[in-house]
C-alpha positions in Angstrom: 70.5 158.1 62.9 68.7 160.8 64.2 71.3 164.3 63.2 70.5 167.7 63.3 68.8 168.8 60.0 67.9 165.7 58.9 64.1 165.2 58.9 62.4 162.0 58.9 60.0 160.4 57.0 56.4 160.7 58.1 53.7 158.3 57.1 50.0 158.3 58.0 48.5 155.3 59.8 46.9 154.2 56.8 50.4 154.4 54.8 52.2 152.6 57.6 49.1 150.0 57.8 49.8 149.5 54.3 53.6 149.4 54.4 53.4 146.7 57.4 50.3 145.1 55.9 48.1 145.3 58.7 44.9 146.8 59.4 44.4 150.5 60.5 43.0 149.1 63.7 45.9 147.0 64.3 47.9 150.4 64.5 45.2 151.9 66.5 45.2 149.5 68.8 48.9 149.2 68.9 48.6 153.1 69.9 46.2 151.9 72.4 48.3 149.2 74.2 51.7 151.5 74.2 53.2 148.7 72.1 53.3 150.1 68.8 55.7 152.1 67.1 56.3 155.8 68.5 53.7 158.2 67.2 53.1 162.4 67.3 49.5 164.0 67.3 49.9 166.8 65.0 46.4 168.4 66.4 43.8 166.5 68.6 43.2 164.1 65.9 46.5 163.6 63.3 48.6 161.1 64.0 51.9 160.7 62.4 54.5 158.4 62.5 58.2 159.2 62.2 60.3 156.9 60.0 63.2 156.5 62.4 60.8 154.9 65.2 59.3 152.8 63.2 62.4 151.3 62.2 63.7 151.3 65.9 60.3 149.7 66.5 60.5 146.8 63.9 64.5 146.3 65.0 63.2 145.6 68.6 60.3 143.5 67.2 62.8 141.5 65.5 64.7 140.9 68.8 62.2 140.0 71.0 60.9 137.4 68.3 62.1 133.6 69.7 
């Protein structure tokens, strides 16, 4: 999944929020908890998300579900 020279998706909170149809806050709080999907800070105040964790992210969701 993750090779040399391939570069990821990123999406904003607000796209992601969107794509997952959940609130920015949700995501934010998420961040907050440590049980949200992998994020970067691009900067003291950018946050992106990279494509691959967030689909690593959902997988394990998905597991853990009963």
């Amino acid at each position: 999944m993750n090779q040399p020279g391939n570069v990821p998706p990123l999406f904003t909170p607000e796209e992601l929020a969107a794509q997952l149809g959940v609130d920015i806050e949700t995501l934010r709080a998420l961040r907050e908890k440590g049980t949200g999907p992998a994020y970067i800070k691009i900067g003291p105040r950018i946050v992106r998300y990279l494509g691959w964790d967030v689909g690593e992210w959902l997988a394990e969701s998905a597991e853990n579900e009963p």
